[in-house]
C-alpha positions as CSV (number, residue, x, y, z in Angstrom):
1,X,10.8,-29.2,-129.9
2,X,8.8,-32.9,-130.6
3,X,6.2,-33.4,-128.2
4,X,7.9,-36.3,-127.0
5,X,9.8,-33.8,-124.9
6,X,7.0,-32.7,-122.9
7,X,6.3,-33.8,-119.5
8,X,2.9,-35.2,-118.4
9,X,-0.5,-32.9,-119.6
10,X,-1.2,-31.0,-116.3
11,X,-4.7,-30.0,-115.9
12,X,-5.7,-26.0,-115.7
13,X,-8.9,-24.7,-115.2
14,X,-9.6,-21.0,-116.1
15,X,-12.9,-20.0,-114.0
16,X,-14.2,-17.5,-116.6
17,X,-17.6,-17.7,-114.4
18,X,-16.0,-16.7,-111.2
19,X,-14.6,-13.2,-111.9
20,X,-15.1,-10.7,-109.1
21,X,-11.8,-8.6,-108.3
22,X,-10.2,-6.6,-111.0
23,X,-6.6,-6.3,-111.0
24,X,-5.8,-2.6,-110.4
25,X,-3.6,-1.2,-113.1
26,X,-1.5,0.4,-110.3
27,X,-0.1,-3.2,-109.2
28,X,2.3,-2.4,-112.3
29,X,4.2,0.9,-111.0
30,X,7.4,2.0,-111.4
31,X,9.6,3.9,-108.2
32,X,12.1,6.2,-109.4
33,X,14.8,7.3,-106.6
34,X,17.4,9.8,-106.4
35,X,19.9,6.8,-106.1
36,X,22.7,6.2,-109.0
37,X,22.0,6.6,-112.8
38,X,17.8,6.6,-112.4
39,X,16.8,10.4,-112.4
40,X,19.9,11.8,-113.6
41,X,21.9,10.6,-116.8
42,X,18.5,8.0,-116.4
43,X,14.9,9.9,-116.9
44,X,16.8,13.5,-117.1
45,X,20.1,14.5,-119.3
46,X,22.2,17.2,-120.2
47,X,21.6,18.3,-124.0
48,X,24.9,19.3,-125.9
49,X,24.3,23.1,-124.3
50,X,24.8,21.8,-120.9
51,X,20.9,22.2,-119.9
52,X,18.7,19.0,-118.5
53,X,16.1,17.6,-119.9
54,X,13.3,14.9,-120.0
55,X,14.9,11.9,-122.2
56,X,12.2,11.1,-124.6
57,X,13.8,7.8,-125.5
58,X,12.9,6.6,-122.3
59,X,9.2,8.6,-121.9
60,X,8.1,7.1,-125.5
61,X,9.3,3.2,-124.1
62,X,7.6,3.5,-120.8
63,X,4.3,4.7,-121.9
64,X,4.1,1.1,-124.1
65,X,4.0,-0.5,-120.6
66,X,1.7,2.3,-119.5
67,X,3.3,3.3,-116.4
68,X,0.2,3.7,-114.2
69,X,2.3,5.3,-111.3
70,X,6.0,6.9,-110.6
71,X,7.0,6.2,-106.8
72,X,9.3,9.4,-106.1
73,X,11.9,10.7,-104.8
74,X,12.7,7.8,-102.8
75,X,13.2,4.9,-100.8
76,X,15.4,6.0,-98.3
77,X,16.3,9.7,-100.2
78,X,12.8,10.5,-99.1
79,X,13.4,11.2,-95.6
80,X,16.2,13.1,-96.2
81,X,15.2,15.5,-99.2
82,X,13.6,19.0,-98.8
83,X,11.1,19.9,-101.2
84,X,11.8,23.5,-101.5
85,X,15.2,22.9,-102.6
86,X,14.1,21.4,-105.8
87,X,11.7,24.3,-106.9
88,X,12.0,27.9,-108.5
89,X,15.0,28.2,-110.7
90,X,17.7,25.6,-111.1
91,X,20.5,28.0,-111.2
92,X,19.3,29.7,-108.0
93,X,18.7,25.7,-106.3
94,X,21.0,24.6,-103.3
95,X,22.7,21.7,-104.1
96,X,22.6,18.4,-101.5
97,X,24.4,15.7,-101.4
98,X,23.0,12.6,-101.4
99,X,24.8,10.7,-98.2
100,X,22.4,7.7,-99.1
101,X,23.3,6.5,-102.3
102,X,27.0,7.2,-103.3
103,X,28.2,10.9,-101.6
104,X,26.9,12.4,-105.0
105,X,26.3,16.0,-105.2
106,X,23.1,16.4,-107.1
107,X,22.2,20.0,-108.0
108,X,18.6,19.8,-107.6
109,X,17.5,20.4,-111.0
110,X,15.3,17.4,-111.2
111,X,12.1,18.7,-108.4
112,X,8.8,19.0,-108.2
113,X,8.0,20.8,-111.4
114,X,10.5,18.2,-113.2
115,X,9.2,15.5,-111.9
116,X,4.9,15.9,-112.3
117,X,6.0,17.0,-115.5
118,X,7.4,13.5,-116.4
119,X,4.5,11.7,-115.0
120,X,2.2,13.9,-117.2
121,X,3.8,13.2,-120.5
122,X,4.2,9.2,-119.0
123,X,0.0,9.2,-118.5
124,X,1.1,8.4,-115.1
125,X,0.0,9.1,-111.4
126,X,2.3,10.9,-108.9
127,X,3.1,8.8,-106.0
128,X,5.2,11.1,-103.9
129,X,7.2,10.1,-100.6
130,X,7.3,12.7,-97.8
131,X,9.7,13.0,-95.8
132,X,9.1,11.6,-92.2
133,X,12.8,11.2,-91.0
134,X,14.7,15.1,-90.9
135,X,11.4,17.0,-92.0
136,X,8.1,17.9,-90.2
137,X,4.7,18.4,-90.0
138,X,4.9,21.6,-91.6
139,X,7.1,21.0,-94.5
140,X,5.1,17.9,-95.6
141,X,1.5,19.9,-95.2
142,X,3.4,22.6,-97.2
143,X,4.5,20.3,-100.1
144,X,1.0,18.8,-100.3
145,X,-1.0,22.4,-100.5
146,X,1.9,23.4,-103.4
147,X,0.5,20.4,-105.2
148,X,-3.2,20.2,-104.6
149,X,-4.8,23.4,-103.4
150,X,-6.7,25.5,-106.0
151,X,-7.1,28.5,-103.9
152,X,-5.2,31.9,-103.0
153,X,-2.6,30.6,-100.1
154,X,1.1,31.3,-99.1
155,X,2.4,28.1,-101.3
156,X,-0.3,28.8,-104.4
157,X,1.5,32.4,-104.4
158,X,5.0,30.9,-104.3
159,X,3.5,27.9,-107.3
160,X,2.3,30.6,-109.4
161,X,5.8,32.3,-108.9
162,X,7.2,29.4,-110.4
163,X,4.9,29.3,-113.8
164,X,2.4,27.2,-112.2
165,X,-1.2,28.8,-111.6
166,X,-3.2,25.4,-111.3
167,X,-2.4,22.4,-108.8
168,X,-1.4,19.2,-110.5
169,X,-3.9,16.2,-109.2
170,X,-1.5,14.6,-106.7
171,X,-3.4,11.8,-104.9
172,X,-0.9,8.8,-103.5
173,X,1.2,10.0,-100.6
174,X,3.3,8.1,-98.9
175,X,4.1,9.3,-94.8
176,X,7.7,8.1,-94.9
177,X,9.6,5.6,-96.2
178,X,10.8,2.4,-94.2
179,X,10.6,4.1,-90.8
180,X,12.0,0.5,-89.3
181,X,15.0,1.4,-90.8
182,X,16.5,4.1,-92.8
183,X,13.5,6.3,-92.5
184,X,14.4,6.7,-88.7
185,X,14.6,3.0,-86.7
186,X,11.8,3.5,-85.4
187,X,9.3,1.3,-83.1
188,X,6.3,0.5,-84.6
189,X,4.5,2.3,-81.6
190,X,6.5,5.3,-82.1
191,X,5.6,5.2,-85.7
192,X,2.1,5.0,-85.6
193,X,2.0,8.0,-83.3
194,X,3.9,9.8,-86.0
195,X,2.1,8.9,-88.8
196,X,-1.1,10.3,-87.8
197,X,0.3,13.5,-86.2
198,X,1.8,13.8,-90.2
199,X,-1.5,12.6,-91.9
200,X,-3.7,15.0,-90.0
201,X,-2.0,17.9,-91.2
202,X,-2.7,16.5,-95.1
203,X,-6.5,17.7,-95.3
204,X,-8.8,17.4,-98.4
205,X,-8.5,20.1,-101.0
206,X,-12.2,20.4,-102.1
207,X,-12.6,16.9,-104.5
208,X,-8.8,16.3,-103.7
209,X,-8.1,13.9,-100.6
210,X,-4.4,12.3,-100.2
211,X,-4.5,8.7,-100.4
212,X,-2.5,8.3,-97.0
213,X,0.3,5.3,-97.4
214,X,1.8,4.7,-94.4
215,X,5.3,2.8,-93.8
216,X,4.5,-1.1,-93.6
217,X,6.4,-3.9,-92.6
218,X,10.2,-4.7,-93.6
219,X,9.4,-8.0,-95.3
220,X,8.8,-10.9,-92.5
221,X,8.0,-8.3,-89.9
222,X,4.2,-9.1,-89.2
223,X,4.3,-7.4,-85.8
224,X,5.1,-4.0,-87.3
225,X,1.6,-5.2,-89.7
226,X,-0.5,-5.5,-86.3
227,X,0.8,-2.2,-84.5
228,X,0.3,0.2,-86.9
229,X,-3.1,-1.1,-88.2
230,X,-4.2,-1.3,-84.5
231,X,-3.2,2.4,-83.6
232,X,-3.4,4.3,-86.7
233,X,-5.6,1.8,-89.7
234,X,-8.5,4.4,-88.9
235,X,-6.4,7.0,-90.7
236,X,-4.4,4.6,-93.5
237,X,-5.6,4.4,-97.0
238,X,-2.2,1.8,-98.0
239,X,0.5,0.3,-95.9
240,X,3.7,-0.2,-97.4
241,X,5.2,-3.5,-97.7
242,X,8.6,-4.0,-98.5
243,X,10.4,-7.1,-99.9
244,X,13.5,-8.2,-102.3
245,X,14.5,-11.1,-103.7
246,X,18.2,-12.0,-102.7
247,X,19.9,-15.3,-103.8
248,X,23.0,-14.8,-101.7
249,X,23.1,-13.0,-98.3
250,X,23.2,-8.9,-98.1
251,X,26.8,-9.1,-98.2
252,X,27.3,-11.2,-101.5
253,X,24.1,-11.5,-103.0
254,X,25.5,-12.7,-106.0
255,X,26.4,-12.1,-109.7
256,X,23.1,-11.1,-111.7
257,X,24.6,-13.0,-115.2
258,X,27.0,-15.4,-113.4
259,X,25.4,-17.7,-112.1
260,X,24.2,-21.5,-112.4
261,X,21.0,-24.0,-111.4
262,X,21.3,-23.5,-108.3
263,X,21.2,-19.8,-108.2
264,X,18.2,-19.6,-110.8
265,X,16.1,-22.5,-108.5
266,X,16.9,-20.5,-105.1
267,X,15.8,-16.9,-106.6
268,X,12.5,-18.5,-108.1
269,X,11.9,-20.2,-104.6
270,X,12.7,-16.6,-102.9
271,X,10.3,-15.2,-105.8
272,X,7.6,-17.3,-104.6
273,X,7.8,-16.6,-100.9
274,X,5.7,-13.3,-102.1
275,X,2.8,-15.8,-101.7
276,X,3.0,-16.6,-98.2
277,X,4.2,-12.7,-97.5
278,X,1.2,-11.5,-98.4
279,X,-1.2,-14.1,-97.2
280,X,0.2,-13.4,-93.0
281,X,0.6,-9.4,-93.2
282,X,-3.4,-9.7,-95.5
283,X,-4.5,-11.8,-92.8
284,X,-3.2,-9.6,-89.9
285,X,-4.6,-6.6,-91.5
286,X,-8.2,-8.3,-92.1
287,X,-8.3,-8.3,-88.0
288,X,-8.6,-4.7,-88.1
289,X,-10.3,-3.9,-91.9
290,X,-12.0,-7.2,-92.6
291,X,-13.9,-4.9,-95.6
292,X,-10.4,-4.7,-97.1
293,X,-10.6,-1.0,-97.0
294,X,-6.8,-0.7,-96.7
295,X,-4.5,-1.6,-99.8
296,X,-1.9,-3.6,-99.1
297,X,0.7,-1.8,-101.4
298,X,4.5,-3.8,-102.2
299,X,6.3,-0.2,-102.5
300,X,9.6,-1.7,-103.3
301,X,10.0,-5.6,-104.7
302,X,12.8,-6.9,-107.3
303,X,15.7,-9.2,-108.0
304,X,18.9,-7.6,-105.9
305,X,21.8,-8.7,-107.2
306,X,25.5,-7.3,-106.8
307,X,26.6,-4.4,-108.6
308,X,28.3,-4.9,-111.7
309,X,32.2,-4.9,-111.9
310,X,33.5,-1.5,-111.7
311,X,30.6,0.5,-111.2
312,X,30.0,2.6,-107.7
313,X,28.7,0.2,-105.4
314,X,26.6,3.0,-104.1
315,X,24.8,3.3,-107.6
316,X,23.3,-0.3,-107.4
317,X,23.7,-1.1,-111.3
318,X,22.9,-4.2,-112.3
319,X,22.6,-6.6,-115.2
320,X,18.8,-7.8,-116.1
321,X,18.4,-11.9,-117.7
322,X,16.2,-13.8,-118.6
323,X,16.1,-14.8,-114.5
324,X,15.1,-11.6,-113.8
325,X,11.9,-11.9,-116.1
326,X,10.6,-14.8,-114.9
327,X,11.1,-13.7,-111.2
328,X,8.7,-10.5,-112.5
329,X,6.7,-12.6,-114.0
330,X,6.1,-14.9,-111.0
331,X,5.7,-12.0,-108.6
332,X,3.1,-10.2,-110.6
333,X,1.1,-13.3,-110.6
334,X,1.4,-13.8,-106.8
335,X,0.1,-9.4,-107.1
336,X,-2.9,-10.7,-109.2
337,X,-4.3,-13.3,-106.7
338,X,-4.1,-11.4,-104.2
339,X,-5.8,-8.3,-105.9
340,X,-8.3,-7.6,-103.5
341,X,-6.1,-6.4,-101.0
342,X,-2.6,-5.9,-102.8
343,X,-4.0,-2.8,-105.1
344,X,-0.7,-1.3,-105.8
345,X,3.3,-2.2,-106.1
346,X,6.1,-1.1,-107.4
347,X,9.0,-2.4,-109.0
348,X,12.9,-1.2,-108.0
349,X,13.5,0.4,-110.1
350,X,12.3,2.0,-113.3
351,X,15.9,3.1,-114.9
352,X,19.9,1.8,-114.5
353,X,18.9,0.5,-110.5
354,X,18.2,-2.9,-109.1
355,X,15.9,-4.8,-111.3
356,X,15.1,-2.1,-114.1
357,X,13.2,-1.8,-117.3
358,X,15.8,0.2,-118.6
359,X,20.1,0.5,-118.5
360,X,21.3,3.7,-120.6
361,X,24.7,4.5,-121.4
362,X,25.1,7.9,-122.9
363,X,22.4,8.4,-125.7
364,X,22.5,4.9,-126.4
365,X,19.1,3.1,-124.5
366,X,18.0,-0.5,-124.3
367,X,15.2,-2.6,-122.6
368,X,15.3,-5.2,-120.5
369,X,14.1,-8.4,-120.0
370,X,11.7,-7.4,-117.3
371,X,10.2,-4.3,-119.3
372,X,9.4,-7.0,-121.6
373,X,7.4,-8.9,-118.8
374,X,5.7,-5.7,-118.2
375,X,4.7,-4.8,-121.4
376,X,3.5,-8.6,-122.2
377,X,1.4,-8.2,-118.4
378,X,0.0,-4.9,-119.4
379,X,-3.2,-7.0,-120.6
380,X,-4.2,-7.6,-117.6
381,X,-4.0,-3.8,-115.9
382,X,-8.0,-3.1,-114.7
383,X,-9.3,-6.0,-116.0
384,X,-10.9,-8.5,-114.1
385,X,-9.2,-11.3,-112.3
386,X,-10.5,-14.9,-113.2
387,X,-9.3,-17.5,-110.9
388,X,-6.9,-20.2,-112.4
389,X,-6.1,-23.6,-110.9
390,X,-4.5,-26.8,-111.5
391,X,-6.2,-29.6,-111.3
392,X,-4.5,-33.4,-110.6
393,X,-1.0,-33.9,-111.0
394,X,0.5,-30.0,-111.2
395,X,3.8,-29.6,-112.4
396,X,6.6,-29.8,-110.1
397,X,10.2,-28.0,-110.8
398,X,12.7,-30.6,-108.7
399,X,15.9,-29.4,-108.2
400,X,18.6,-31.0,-105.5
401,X,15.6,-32.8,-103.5
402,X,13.2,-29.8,-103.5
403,X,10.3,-28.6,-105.6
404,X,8.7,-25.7,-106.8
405,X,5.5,-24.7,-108.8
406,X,7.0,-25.7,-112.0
407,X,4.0,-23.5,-113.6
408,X,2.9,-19.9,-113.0
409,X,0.0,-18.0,-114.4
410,X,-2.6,-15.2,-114.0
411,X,-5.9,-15.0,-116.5
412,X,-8.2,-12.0,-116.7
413,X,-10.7,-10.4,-119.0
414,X,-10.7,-7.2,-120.4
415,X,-13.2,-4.2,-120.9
416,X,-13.7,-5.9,-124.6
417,X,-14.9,-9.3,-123.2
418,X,-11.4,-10.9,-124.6
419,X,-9.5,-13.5,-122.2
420,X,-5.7,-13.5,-121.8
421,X,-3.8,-15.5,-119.9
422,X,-0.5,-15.4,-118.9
423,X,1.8,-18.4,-118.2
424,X,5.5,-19.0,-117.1
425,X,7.5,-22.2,-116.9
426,X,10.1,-22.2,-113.7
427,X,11.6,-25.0,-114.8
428,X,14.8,-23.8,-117.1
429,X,15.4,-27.6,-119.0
430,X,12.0,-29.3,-119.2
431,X,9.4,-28.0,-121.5
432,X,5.4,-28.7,-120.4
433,X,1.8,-29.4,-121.8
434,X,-0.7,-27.4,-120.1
435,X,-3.9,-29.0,-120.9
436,X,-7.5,-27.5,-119.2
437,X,-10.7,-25.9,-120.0
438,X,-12.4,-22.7,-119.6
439,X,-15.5,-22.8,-117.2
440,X,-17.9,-20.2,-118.7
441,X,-16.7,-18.9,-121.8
442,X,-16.8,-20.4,-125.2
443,X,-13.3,-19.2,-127.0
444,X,-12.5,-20.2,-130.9
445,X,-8.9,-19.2,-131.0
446,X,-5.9,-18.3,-130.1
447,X,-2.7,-16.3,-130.4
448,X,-0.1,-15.1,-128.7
449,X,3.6,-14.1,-127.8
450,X,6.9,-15.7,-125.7
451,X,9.5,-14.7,-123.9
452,X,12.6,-16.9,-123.8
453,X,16.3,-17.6,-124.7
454,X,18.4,-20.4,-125.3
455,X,20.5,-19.5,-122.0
456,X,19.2,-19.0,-118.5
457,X,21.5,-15.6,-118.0
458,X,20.9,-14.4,-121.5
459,X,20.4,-10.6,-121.6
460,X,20.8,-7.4,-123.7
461,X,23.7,-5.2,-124.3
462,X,24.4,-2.5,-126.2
463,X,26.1,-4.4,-128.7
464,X,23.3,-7.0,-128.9
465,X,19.9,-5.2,-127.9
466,X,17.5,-7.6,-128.4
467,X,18.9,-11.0,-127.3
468,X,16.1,-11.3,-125.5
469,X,12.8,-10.1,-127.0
470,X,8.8,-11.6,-127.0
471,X,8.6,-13.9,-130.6
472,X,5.2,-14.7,-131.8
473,X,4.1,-18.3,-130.3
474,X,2.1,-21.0,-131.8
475,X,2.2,-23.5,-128.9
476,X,-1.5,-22.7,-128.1
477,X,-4.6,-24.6,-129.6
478,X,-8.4,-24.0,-128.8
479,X,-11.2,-26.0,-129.4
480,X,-14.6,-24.8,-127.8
481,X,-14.1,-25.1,-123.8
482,X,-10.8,-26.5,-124.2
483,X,-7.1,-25.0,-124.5
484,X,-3.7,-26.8,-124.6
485,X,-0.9,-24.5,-124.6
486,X,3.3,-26.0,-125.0
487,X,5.0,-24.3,-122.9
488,X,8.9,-23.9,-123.7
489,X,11.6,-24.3,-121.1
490,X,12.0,-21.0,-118.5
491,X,9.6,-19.4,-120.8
492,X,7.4,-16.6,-120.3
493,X,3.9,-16.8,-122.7
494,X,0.8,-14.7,-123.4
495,X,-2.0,-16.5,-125.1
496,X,-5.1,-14.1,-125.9
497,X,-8.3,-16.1,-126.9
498,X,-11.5,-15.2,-128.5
């Protein structure tokens, strides 16, 4: 593209001088529910004998985004699912049916075992979800002593029964799942009463503690924020914030490859309400923890679109485009800024639901747009954050009389000393110079990687797998304190600079 196509130089300033908070690799989790095609026929498959098992496909593509943490088994399957009905063996498990997600009958093959098995070979934390809703006190103190305690004990006995003599290390545990709502409509009064009669029966197992997460707001919901820190924030280690992206209304929220302008401007602009989300429920929650003790953790965030023609509307399938990336992109920058108090999220979801990394169809497997944004991100998991602002005239994405950030970005620096910075252009026709410096550092060059395609729903099939894939990019130029970096239209770019 000639340069004469760019818009006017926008100046960016990279504060490699001003690093403090580091961006906690667990911002980048995955959530895998009992809901459609994720666990089964998704993360676990039937062999040609009829038997389940892990899909290493999908295990060997996830640990290149190194999945820091799995968010299981549920959502809203959580406060309906009974761990001891998914242990022992699976020709002796009950079955349930999952009256959530679709009136499937699931034969409870994929449990405990299955699952801290799958984080293992993923190098991944657990993050289990107990259930609040139809189970008890009891049954979630029971679940976390099968896990954790490394002592002689009723569930140790019934562990070791089971071909497991040592506890897995099982930290984050979330007490229920969106309690507002499916979890059990409850009052944010009621809950808090409920959450600490649940989290007292959760003790420390020697150097193991659970990192209590608690049932936070349902996206706008600030008043649920300042309950349940005020009664229970003693005894919270993370509260739970929920929020999707949803161009349409609930009822028709819209076709996730049909779609013009409009649709692509109004989901960005949704995108970027994350901002001011997190800001109010941060600044409610610094009334009561103003040391910031408390994560603020986005358990579920993503594009939901409608479910693809003629698939169950209960499974939530759905198409993944080039839209979809750059709403990732855009949201895991608004995670970054904010990293010292969002210190964990997690992305709905991880296989074949809602805004995945994955769609499989039989043994056939391809990746997504958004695993792409996550893989191109994974530079900046533990690294520290360096603040990044425009200066002057930023760039503006106009659409219909309104405007948007035309620009996103997040810049960090690794264990090695080496800067990366991460940029996306909103705007889907106009291409931009970002012109700035780097306060601090002293950098000699540059490479680096893009994300784009010549259509704003472009995507991958199984016919055409990598439509949509990072290229190698050499829009980015370096010359002591100075960088200039061409940014494509609705582009996502990675510039790493030494």
């Amino acid at each position: 593209m000639p340069v004469a196509a760019f818009g006017q130089g926008t100046r960016l300033v990279i504060h490699a001088d001003q690093g403090r908070d580091t961006i906690s690799r667990h911002i980048y989790g995955q959530f895998a529910e009992h809901l459609g095609r994720d666990i089964y026929d998704g993360f676990w498959t039937k062999s040609g004998t009829g038997r389940w098992h892990l899909r290493e496909d999908v295990i060997a593509a996830l640990r290149k985004i190194r999945v820091p943490n799995l968010r299981w088994p549920g959502g809203c399957f959580a406060d309906r699912y009974h761990w001891q009905d998914g242990i022992g063996p699976p020709e002796r498990r009950p079955t349930i049916v999952n009256t959530m997600w679709g009136n499937v009958t699931e034969d409870n093959s994929f449990g405990t075992h299955e699952y801290l098995d799958l984080v293992d070979r993923l190098g991944a934390a657990p993050f289990i979800v107990g259930n609040v809703g139809s189970g008890t006190p009891r049954e979630m103190a029971e679940w976390w002593e099968y896990v954790s305690f490394d002592g002689v004990s009723p569930m140790t006995e019934l562990r070791g029964k089971n071909g497991r003599q040592t506890p897995w290390s099982v930290r984050l545990w979330g007490v229920g799942n969106e309690s507002w709502g499916c979890g059990g409509n409850m009052t944010p009064e009621y809950y808090a009463d409920v959450y600490k009669r649940f989290a007292t029966f959760l003790p420390a197992y020697g150097p193991i503690r659970p990192f209590r997460i608690a049932t936070g707001a349902n996206s706008e919901d600030s008043h649920w924020t300042d309950v349940v820190m005020r009664d229970a924030g003693r005894m919270i280690d993370g509260l739970d914030l929920h929020y999707y992206t949803v161009v349409g209304s609930w009822a028709h929220k819209g076709s996730a490859t049909d779609f013009t302008e409009r649709e692509w401007f109004i989901a960005l602009q949704k995108a970027l309400h994350m901002e001011d989300l997190i800001t109010r429920h941060a600044a409610v929650m610094d009334q009561y923890d103003p040391r910031k003790r408390v994560a603020l953790v986005v358990g579920e965030w993503g594009l939901w679109h409608d479910v693809e023609p003629g698939t169950n509307p209960g499974f939530l399938y759905q198409q993944n485009t080039l839209r979809d990336a750059v709403v990732a992109a855009v949201s895991l920058d608004v995670f970054n800024r904010h990293a010292d108090r969002v210190r964990m999220a997690n992305i709905a979801q991880t296989i074949n639901v809602l805004q995945a990394m994955i769609l499989t169809q039989g043994d056939r497997m391809i990746l997504t747009p958004t695993y792409h944004v996550f893989e191109m991100y994974t530079v900046h998991q533990d690294a520290v954050l360096l603040p990044l602002t425009f200066e002057g005239a930023q760039p503006r994405y106009e659409y219909e009389g309104q405007s948007i950030p035309a620009v996103s970005g997040s810049a960090s620096r690794d264990k090695e000393g080496r800067i990366h910075v991460t940029l996306t252009n909103l705007d889907p026709k106009r291409a931009w110079t970002v012109t700035g410096e780097i306060s601090g550092a002293h950098v000699s060059r540059a490479s680096g990687r893009v994300l784009t395609a010549a259509a704003m729903n472009a995507h991958n099939t199984f016919d055409q797998p990598a439509a949509v894939q990072p290229a190698p990019f050499t829009g980015a130029r370096v010359s002591g304190e100075k960088v200039t970096v061409d940014l494509p239209p609705k582009a996502i770019v990675i510039v790493d600079l030494q």
